[in-house]
N, CA, C and O atoms as a GROMACS GRO file, in nm:
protein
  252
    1UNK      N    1  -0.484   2.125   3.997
    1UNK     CA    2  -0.521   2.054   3.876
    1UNK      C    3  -0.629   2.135   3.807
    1UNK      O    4  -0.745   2.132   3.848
    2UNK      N    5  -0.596   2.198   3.716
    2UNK     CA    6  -0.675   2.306   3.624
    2UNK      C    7  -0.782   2.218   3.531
    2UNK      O    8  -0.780   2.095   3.542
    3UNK      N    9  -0.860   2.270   3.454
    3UNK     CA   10  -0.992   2.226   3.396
    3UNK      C   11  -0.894   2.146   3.223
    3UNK      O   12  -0.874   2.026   3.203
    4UNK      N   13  -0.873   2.206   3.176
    4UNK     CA   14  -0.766   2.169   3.113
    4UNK      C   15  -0.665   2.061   3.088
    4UNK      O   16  -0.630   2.015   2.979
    5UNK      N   17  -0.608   2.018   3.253
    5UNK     CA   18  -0.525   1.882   3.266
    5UNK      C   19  -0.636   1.773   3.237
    5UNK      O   20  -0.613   1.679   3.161
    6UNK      N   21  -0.768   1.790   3.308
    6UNK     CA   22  -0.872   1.687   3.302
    6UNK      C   23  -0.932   1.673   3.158
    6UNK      O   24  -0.985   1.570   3.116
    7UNK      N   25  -0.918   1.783   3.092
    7UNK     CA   26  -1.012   1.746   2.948
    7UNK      C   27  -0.842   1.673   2.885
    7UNK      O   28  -0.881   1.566   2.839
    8UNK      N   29  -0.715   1.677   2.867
    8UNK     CA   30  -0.621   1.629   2.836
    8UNK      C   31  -0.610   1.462   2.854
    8UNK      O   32  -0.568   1.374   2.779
    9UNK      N   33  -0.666   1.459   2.993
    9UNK     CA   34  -0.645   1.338   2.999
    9UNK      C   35  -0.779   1.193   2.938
    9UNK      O   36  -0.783   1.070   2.942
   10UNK      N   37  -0.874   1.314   2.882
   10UNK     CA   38  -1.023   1.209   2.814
   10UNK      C   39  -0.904   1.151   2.696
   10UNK      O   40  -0.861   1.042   2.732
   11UNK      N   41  -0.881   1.169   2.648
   11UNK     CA   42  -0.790   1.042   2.516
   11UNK      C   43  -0.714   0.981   2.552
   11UNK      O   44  -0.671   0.905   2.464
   12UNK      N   45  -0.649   0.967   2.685
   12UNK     CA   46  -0.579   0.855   2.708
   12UNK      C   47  -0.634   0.783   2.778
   12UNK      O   48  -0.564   0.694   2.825
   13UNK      N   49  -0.777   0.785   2.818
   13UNK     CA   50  -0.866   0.758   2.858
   13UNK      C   51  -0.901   0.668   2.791
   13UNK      O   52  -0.879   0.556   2.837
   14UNK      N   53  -0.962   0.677   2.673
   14UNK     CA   54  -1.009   0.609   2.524
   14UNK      C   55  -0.907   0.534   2.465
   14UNK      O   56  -0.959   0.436   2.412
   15UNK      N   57  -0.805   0.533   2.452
   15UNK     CA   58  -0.673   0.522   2.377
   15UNK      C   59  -0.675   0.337   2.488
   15UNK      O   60  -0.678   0.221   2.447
   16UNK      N   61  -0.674   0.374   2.587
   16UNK     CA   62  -0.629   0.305   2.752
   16UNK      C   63  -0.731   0.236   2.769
   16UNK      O   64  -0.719   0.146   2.852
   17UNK      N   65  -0.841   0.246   2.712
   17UNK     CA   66  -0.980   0.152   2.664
   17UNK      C   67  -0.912   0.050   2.591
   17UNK      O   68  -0.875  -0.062   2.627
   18UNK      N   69  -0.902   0.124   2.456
   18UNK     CA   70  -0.907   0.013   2.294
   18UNK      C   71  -0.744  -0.102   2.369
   18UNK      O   72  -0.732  -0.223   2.350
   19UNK      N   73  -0.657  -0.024   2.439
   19UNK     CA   74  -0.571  -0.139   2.479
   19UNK      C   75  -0.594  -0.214   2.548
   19UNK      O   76  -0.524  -0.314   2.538
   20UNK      N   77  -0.698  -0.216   2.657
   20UNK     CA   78  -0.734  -0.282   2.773
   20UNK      C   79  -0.822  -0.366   2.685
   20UNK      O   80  -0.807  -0.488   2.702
   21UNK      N   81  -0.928  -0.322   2.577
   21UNK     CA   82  -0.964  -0.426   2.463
   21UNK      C   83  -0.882  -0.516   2.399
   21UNK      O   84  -0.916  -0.632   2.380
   22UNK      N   85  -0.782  -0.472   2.366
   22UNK     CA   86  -0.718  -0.554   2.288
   22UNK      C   87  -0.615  -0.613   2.318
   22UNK      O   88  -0.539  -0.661   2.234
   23UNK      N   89  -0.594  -0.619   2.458
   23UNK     CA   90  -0.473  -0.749   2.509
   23UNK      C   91  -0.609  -0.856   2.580
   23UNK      O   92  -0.599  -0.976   2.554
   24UNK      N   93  -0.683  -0.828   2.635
   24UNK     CA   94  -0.794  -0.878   2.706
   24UNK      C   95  -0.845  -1.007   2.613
   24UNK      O   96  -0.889  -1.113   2.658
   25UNK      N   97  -0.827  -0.973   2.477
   25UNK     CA   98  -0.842  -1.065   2.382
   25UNK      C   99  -0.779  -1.248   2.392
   25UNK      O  100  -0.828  -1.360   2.397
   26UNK      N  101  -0.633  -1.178   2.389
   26UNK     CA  102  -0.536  -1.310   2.422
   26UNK      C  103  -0.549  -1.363   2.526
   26UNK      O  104  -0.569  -1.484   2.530
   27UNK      N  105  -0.542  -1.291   2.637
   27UNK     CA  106  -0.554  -1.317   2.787
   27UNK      C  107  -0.654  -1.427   2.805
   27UNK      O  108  -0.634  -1.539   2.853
   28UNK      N  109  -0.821  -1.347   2.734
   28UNK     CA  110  -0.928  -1.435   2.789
   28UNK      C  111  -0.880  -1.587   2.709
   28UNK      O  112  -0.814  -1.680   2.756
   29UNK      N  113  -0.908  -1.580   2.645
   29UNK     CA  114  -0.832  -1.692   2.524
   29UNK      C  115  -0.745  -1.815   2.628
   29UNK      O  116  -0.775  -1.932   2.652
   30UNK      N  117  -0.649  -1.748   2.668
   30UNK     CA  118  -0.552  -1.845   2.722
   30UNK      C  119  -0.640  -1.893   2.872
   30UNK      O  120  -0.639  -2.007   2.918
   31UNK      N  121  -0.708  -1.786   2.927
   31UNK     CA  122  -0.768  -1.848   3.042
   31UNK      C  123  -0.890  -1.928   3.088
   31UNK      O  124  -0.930  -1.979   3.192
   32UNK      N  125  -0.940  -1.912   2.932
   32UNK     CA  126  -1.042  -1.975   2.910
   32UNK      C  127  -1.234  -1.878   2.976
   32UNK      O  128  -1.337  -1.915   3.033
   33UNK      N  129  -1.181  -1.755   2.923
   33UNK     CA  130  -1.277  -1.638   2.980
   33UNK      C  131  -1.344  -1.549   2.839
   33UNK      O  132  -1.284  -1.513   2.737
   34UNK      N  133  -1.474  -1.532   2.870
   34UNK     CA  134  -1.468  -1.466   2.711
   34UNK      C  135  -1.425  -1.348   2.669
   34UNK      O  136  -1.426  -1.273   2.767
   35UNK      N  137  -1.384  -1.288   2.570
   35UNK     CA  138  -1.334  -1.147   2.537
   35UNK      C  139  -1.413  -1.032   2.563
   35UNK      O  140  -1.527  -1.076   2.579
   36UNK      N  141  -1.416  -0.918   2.575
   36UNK     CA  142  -1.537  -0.820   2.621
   36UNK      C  143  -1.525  -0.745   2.485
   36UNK      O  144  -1.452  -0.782   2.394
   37UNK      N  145  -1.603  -0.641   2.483
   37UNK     CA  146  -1.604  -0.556   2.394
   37UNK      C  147  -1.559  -0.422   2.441
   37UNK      O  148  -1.518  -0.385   2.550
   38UNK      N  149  -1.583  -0.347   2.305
   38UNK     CA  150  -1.529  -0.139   2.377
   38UNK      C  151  -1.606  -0.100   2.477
   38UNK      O  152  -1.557  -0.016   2.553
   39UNK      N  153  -1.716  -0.138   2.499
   39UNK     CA  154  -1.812  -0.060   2.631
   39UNK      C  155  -1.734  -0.159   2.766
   39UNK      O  156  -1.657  -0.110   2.848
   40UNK      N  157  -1.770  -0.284   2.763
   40UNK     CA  158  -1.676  -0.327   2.874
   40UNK      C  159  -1.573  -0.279   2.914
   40UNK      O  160  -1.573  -0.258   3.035
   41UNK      N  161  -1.420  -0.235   2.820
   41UNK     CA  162  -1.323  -0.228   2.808
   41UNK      C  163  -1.303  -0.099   2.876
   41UNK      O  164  -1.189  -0.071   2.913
   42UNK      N  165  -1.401  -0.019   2.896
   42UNK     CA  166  -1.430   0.149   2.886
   42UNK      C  167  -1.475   0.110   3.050
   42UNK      O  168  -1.378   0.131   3.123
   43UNK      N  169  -1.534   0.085   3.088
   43UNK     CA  170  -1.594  -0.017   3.236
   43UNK      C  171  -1.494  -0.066   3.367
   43UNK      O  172  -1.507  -0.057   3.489
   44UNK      N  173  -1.359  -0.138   3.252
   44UNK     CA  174  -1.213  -0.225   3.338
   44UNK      C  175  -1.176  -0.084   3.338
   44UNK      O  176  -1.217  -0.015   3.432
   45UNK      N  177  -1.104  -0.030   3.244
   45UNK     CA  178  -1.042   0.126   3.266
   45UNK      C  179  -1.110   0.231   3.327
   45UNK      O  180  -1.037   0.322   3.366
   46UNK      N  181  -1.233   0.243   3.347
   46UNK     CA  182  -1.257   0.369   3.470
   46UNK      C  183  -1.253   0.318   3.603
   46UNK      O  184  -1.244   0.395   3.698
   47UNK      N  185  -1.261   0.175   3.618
   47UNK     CA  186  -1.278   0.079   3.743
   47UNK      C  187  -1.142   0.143   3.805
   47UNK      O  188  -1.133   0.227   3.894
   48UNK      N  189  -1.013   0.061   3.710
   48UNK     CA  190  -0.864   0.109   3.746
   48UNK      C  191  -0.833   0.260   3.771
   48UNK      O  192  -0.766   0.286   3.870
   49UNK      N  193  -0.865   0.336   3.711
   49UNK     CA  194  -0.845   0.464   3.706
   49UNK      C  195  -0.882   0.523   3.816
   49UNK      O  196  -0.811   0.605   3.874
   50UNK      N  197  -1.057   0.466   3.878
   50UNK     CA  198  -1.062   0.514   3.993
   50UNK      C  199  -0.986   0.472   4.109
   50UNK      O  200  -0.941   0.538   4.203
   51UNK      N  201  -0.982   0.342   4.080
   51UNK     CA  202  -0.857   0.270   4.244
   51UNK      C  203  -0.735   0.312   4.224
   51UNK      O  204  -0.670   0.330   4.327
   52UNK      N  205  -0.662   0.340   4.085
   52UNK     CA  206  -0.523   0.432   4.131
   52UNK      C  207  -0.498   0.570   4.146
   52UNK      O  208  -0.411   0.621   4.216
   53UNK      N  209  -0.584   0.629   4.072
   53UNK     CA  210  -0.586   0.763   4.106
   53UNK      C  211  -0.594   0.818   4.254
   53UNK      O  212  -0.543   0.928   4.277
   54UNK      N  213  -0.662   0.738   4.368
   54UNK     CA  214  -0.591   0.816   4.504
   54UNK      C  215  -0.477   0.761   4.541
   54UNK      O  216  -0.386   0.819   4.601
   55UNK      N  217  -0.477   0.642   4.504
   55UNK     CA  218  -0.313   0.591   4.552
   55UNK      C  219  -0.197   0.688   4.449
   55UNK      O  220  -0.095   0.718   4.511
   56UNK      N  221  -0.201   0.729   4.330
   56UNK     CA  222  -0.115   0.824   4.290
   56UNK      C  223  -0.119   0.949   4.386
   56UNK      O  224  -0.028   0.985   4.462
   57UNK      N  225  -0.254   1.012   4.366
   57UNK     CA  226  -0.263   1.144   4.462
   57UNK      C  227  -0.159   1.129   4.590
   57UNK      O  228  -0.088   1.225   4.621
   58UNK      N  229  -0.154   1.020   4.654
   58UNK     CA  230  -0.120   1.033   4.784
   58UNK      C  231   0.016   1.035   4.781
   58UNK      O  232   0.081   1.116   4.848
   59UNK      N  233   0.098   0.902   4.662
   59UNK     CA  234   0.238   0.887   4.602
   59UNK      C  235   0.287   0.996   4.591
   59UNK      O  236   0.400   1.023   4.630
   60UNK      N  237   0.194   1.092   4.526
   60UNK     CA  238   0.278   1.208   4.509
   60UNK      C  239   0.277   1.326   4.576
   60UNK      O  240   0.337   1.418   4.520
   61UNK      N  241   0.226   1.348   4.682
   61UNK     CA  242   0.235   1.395   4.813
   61UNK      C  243   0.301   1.375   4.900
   61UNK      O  244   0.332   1.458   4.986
   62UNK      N  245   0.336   1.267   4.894
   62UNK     CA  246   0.409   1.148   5.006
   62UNK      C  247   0.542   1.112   4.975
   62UNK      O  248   0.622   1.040   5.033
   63UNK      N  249   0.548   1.169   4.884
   63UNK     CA  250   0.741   1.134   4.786
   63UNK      C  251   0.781   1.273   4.732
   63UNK      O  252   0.886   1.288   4.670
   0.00000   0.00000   0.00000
């Protein structure tokens, strides 16, 4: 994994934010939770990113 794949992947990074913002919207709504903002949103998505990223690593070693 070259220096390169990692700077590629900062905008879907951001991109994978504003969506995690903006379904989070309806969601809280229906569950009765409040909505977060872009810094939160930025917070849920590196959370995820870090817990799947070794389970991919390994998926794709392993398959």
């Amino acid at each position: 994994m070259g220096y390169f794949r990692i700077l590629a992947a900062v905008p879907g990074f951001f991109l994978s934010s504003l969506i995690v913002m903006l379904l989070w919207g309806p969601l809280a709504q229906h569950f009765g939770m409040p909505s977060i903002d872009y810094p939160y949103a930025m917070l849920v998505t590196i959370t995820i990113w870090l817990a799947v990223a070794p389970l991919a690593a390994v998926g794709k070693r392993w398959w």
